[in-house]
C-alpha positions, 0 to 999 in steps of 0.5 A: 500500500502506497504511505503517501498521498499528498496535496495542496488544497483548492485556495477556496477549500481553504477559505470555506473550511477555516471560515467555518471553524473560525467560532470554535477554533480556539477551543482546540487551538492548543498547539497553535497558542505553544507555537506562538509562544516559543516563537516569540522566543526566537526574537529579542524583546528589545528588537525593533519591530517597526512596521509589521505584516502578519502572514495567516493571522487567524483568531490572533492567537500570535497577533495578540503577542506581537502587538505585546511586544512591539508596543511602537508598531503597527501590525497589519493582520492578514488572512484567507477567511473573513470569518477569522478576521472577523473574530481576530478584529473582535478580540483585539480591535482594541488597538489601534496599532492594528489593521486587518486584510482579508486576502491571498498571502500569495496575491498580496506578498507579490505587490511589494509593500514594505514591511520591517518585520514578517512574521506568521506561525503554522500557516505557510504550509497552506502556500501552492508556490512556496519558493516564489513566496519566500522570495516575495516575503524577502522582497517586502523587506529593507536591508536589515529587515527580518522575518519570524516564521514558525512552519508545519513540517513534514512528519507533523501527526505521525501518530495519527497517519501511522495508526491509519496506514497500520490499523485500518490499512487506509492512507490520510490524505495528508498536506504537502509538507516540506523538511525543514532542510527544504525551507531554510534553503528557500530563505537562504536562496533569497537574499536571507541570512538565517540568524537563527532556527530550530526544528522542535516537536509540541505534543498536545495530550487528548483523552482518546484517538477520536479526540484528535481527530475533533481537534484537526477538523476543529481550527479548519484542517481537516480539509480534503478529507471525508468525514466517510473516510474510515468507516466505522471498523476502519475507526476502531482499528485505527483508534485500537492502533493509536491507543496500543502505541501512542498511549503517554499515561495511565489514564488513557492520554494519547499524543499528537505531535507537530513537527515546527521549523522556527526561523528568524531570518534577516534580509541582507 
């Protein structure tokens, strides 16, 4: 049985599912708020941030963090779904440090705005022409300007995808992902000196297999894929297979894990 089945989703799958899941999406957004948090990490509290450009804001989980510590900045929040501006507007519209677009990153990162600083976390795996997105990322930015990027990598949800190949014997349909290897060498051909980066794993804890499924279809990602995809016996199998391998703790807590590049680049 071939493992792998790939794909880049239509731009409007995109927009339809997270749009959809925009109300309940920090409700199982738990990983994204630890991702968020280390890559903050990344870039110096004293760092000057200038102007912003959020790519893939969501409900503003990273947004909220930037604006904390660039409190001389002004942030612009860009995102693919209306529904999650709408919801980021609605939490943070406090600030008017903030404006917000609803549009393609890749349309937009082409008009060749400036930005002193580009940041976005665990978005630029729903990009289609990966190299030329980097390049336009690096071509908003001045000399000295940087970008701060936390990336979803090939990998991410092992255990889910391996209890569906070795329990069920059905292949998920996965994201097209990258290695971290492949995306550092896009920043490193486009005019970036990476000043730092580091490929980490975050695991988020559930109370049984099914759970994480809930999870993925609940912040919008679980596009392209059925909700028939594993028929009843299928899911038991599966669930069976997870339970067997991925259990972390005596009460029955299984794991997820996401496999992030970070990088924080400096154009020169």
């Amino acid at each position: 049985m071939n493992s792998v089945n790939t794909a880049l989703p239509d731009k409007a799958a995109v927009e339809y599912s997270f749009s959809k899941a925009a109300i309940l999406y920090d409700r199982y957004a738990d990983h994204h708020r630890i991702i968020a948090e280390r890559l903050m990490d990344f870039i110096r509290p004293d760092a000057a941030g200038g102007s912003i450009l959020e790519v893939g804001c969501g409900t503003g989980i990273l947004t909220e963090k930037l604006l904390d510590r660039f409190p001389a900045s002004d942030v612009t929040a860009l995102d693919i779904s209306p529904d999650m501006i709408d919801r980021c507007r609605s939490k943070l519209n406090l600030s008017k440090r903030l404006s917000f677009l609803v549009t393609d990153a890749e349309e937009y990162c082409r008009r060749r705005n400036r930005y002193d600083l580009v940041a976005s976390s665990c978005s630029l795996q729903w990009i289609h022409d990966r190299e030329r997105f980097v390049e336009s990322i690096c071509a908003l930015l001045p000399v000295g300007g940087k970008c701060l990027m936390a990336i979803p990598l090939r990998g991410m949800l092992h255990e889910l995808v391996e209890s569906c190949i070795c329990g069920a014997r059905k292949v998920m349909r996965q994201l097209d992902l990258d290695t971290g290897e492949e995306w550092e060498t896009r920043f490193e051909n486009s005019e970036m000196d990476i000043l730092s980066s580091s490929t980490e794993s975050v695991s988020c804890l559930y109370d049984h297999p099914l759970e994480v499924l809930k999870a993925i279809r609940g912040i919008g990602a679980g596009i392209d894929q059925s909700p028939a995809f594993l028929k009843p016996a299928d899911m038991k199998k599966m669930t069976d297979y997870y339970r067997r391998h991925f259990e972390v703790d005596s009460f029955g807590k299984v794991s997820s894990t996401y496999r992030i590049l970070y990088i924080l680049g400096r154009k020169v």
